[in-house]
C-alpha positions as CSV (number, residue, x, y, z in Angstrom):
1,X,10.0,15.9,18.0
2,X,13.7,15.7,16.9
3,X,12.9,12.2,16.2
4,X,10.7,13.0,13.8
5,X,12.3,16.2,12.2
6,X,15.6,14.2,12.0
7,X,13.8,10.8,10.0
8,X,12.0,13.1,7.8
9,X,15.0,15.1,6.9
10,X,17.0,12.1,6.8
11,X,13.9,10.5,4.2
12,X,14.0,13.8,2.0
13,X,17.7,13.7,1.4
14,X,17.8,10.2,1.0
15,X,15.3,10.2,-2.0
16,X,17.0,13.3,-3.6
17,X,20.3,11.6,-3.5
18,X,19.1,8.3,-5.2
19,X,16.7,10.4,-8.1
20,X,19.6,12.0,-9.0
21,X,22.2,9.1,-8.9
22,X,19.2,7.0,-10.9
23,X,19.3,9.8,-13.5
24,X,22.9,9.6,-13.5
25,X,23.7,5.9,-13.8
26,X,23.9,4.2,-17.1
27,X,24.1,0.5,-15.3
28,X,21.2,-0.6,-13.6
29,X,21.6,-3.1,-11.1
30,X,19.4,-5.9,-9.7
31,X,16.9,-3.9,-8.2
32,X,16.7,-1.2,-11.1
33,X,16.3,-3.9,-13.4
34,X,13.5,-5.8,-11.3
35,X,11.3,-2.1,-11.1
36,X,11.8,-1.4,-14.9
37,X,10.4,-4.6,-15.2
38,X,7.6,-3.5,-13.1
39,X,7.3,-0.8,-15.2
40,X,8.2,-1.6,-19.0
41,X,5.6,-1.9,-21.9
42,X,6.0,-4.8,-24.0
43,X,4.2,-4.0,-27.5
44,X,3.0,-8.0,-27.5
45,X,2.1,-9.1,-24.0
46,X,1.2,-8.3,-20.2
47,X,2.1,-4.2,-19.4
48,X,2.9,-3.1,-15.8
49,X,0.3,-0.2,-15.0
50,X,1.9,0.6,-11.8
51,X,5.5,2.0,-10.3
52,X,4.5,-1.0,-7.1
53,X,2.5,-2.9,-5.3
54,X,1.3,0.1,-2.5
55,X,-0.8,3.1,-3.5
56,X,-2.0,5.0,-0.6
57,X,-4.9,3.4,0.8
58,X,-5.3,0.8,-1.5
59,X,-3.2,-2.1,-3.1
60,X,-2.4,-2.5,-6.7
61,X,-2.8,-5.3,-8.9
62,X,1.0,-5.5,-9.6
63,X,2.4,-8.4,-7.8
64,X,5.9,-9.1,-6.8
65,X,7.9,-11.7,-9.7
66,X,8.9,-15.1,-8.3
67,X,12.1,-15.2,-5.8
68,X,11.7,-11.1,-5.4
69,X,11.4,-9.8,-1.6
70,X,9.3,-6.3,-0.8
71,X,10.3,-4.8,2.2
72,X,7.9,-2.4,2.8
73,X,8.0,0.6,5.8
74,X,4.3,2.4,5.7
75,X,4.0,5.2,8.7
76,X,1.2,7.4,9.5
77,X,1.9,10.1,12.1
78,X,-0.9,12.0,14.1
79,X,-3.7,14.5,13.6
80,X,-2.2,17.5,11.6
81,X,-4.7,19.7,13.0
82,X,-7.6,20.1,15.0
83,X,-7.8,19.4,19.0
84,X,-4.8,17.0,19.4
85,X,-3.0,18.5,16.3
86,X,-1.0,21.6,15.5
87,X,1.7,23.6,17.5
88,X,1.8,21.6,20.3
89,X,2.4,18.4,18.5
90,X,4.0,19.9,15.7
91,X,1.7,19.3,13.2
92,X,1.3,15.3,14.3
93,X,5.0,14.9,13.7
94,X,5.6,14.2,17.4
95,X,2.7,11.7,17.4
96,X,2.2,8.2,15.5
97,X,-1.3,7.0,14.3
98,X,0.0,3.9,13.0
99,X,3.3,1.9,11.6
100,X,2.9,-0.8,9.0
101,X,6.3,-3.1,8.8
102,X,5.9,-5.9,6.0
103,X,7.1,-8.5,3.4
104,X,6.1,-9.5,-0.2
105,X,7.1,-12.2,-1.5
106,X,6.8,-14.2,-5.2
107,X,6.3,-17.7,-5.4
108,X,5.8,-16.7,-8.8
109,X,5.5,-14.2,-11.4
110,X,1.6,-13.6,-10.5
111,X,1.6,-15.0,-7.2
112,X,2.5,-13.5,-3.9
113,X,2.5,-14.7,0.0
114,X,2.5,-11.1,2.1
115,X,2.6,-10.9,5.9
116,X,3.3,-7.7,8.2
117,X,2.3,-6.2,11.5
118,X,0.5,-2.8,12.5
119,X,0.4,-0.9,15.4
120,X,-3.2,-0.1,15.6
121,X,-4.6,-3.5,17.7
122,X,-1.4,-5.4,17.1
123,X,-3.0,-6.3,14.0
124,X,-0.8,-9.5,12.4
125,X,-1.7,-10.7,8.7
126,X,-0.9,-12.9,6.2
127,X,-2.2,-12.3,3.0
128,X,-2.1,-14.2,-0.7
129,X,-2.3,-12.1,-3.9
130,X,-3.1,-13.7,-7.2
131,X,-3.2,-11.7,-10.4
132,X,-5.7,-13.5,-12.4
133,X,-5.0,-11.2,-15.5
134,X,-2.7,-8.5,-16.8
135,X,-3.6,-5.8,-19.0
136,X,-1.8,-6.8,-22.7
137,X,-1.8,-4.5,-25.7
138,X,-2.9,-7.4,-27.9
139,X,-5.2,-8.7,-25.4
140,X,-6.9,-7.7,-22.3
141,X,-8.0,-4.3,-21.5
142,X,-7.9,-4.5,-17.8
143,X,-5.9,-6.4,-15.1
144,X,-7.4,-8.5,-12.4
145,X,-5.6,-9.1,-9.2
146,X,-7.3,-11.2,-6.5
147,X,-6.7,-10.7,-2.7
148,X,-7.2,-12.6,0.1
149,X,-6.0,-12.0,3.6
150,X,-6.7,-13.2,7.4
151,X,-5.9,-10.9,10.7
152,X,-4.6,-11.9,13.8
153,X,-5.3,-9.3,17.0
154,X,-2.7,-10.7,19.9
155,X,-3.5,-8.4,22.7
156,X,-6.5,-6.6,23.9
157,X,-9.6,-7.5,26.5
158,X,-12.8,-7.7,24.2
159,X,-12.1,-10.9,22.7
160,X,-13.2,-14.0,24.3
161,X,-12.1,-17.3,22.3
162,X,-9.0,-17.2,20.0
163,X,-11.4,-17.1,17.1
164,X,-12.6,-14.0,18.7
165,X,-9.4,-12.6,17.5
166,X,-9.6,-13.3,14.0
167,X,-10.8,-11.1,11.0
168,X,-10.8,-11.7,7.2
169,X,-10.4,-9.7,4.3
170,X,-11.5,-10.5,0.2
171,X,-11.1,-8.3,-2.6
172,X,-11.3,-7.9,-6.4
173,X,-8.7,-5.2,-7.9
174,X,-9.8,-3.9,-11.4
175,X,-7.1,-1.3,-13.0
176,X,-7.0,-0.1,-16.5
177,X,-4.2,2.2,-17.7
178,X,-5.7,4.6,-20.0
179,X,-1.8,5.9,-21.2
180,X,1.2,5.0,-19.4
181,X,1.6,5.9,-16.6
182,X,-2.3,7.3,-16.2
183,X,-4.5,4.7,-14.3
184,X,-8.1,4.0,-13.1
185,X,-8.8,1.4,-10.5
186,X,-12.0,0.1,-9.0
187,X,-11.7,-2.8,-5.8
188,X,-15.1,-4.4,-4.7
189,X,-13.8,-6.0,-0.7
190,X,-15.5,-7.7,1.6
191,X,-14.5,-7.6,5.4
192,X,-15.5,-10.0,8.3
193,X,-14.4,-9.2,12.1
194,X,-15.3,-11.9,14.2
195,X,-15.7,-9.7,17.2
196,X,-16.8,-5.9,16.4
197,X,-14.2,-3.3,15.5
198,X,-14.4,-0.8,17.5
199,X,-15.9,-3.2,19.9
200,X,-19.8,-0.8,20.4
201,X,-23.0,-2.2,21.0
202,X,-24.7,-3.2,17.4
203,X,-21.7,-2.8,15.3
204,X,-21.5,-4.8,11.9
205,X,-19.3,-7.6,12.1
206,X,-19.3,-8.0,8.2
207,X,-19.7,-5.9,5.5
208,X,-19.2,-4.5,1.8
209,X,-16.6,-1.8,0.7
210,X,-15.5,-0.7,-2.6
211,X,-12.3,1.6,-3.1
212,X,-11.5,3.8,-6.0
213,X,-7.7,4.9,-7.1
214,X,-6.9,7.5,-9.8
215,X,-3.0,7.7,-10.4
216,X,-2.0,10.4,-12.8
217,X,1.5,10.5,-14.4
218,X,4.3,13.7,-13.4
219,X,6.9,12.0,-15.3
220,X,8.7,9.0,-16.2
221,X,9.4,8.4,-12.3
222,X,6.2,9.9,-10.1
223,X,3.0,10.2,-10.5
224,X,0.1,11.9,-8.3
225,X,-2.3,9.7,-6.4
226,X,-6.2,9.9,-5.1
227,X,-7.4,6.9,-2.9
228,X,-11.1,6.6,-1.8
229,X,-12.8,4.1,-0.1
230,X,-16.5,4.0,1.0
231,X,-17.9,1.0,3.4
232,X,-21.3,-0.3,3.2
233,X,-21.8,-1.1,6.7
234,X,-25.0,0.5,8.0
235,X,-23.7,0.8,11.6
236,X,-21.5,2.9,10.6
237,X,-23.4,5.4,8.1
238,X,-26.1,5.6,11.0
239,X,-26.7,9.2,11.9
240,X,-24.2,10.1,14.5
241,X,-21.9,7.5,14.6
242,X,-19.6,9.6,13.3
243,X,-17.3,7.2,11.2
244,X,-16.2,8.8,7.8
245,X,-15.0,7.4,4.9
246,X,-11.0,7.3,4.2
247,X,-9.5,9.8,1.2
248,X,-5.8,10.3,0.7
249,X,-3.8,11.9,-1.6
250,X,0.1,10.8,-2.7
251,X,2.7,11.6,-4.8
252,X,5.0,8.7,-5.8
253,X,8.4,8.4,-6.6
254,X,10.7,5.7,-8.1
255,X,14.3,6.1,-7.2
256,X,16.5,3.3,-8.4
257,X,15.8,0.3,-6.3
258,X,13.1,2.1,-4.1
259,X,9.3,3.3,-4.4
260,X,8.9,6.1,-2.3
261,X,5.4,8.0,-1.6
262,X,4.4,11.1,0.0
263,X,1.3,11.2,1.5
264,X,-2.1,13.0,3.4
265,X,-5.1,10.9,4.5
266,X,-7.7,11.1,7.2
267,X,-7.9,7.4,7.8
268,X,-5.4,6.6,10.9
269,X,-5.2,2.7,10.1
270,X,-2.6,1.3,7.5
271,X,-4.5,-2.2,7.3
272,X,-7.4,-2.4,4.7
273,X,-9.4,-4.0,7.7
274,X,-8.4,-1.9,9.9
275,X,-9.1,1.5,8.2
276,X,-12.2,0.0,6.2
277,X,-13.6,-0.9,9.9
278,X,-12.9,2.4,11.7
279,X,-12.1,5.7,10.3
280,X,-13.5,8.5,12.5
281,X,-11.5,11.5,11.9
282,X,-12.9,14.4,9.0
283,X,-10.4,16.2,7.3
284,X,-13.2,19.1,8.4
285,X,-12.0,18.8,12.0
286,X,-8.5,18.7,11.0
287,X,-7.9,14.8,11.4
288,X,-5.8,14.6,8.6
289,X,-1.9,13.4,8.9
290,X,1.0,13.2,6.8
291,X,2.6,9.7,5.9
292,X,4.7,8.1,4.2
293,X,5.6,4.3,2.4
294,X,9.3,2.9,1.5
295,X,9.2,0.1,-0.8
296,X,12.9,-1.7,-0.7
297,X,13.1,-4.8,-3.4
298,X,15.3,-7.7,-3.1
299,X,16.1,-9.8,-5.8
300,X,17.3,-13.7,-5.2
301,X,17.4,-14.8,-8.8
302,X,21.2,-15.0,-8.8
303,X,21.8,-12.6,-11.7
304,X,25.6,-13.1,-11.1
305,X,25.5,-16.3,-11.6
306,X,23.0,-16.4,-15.0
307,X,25.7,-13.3,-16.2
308,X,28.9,-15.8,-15.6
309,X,26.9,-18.4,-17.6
310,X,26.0,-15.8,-20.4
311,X,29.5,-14.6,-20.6
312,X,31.3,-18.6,-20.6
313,X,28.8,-19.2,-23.4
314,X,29.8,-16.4,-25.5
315,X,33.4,-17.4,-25.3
């Protein structure tokens, strides 16, 4: 428990400290100039709808720009509530659901190769995100980001072949920013477990999902964030099977060369195939938990060395 109460005190004065220095600061370095890139409208071509690449459930359609890093740090700590929750864990913060360590990387502007590990099954993936489109103010309306992403499961006793062990995930982001800052966001996902997960008797090993996202703007650095998704497996909306459907809420932050987001969901999972393949806690029963996601960018353009250029060619 003093773990936990000294991380998240640690967490809370960390992103204090850097809002206010970012407010302060008149020179932006590498990675303030990368997320206001992110984040800039440019009257004639693609706009950046989103603050980065993590909502709360959900991915966005931004994508990392070519030679950039993401190092991302997504936690989800126990049941807040209910039978396992409260007191005597106090209020989940003593236990952990699941922790979600992972990379992003740009080959280029619009294309990314992502990998990362949870705790929830062992659950390794590598992932490649393509944004097909970007939303323009002289052009399209929406953006279109494309996702496709394989799962590894190292340990555990159900799986009989190494292709047992393997599950694949496909989905279709659609985001449209109706004012800055303000955005809607529809994903269509398909998900294929090669052995069932939770491994039960008549269990779907494929199946249909679609997510919705609503982010609404605070101010020029946060906005407030509602993350739904709803699975189209009929083994799991059978009658007393008692899976539910994942909901969390957020508030995001941008602090200088970090994304930072508060969150509450009932889904335990971190993964989109995990958590779209077996959430079975109800905020109702108190199977909610607090969570959180650190976004860190790294930038291997070699500014310094482009500035040195710019400033020889001046003289």
């Amino acid at each position: 428990m003093k773990r936990c109460i000294t991380l998240l005190s640690f967490l809370v004065i960390s992103v204090s400290a850097m809002a206010q220095k970012a407010d302060s600061d008149k020179k932006a370095t590498a990675a303030d100039s990368l997320l206001n890139s992110m984040s800039k409208d440019d009257a004639k071509g693609p706009i950046a709808i989103y603050k980065s690449s993590r909502l709360v459930l959900s991915q966005s359609t931004e994508t990392i720009k070519k030679n950039n890093l993401n190092f991302l740090v997504i936690h989800r700590f126990g049941d807040f509530a209910g039978k396992v929750g409260g007191g005597q864990t106090y209020f989940g913060l003593d236990a952990v659901a699941d922790v979600y360590i992972g990379f992003e990387y740009g080959l280029s502007d619009n294309f990314n190769i992502d990998m990362g590990r949870s705790t929830i099954g062992g659950l390794a993936d590598l992932e490649l995100k393509y944004a097909v489109l970007h939303q323009a103010n002289d052009g399209s309306p929406f953006a279109i980001t494309l996702i496709g992403e394989t799962g590894f499961r190292p340990y555990g006793v159900n799986f009989i072949k190494t292709s047992d062990r393997f599950s694949y995930f496909g989905q279709a982001i659609i985001a449209h920013s109706f004012s800055p800052g303000n955005v809607l966001q529809i994903a269509p996902s398909f998900v294929r477990n090669n052995t069932p997960i939770p491994f039960v008797p008549n269990n779907d090993l494929d199946f249909f999902a679609l997510s919705g996202t609503l982010r609404l703007k605070i101010s020029n650095h946060s906005g407030f964030i509602v993350d739904y998704a709803h699975s189209f497996s009929s083994y799991q909306h059978t009658k007393g099977n008692g899976f539910s459907d994942p909901l969390g809420f957020g508030y995001e932050v941008e602090t200088g060369g970090h994304v930072f987001t508060l969150n509450v969901t009932n889904a335990r999972a971190v993964n989109e195939i995990n958590y779209l393949s077996s959430t079975q806690s109800t905020y109702g029963r108190g199977q909610y938990r607090l969570g959180f996601t650190i976004s860190r960018m790294f930038d291997f353009n070699g500014h310094k060395k482009d500035k040195k250029e710019e400033v020889k060619g001046n003289n």
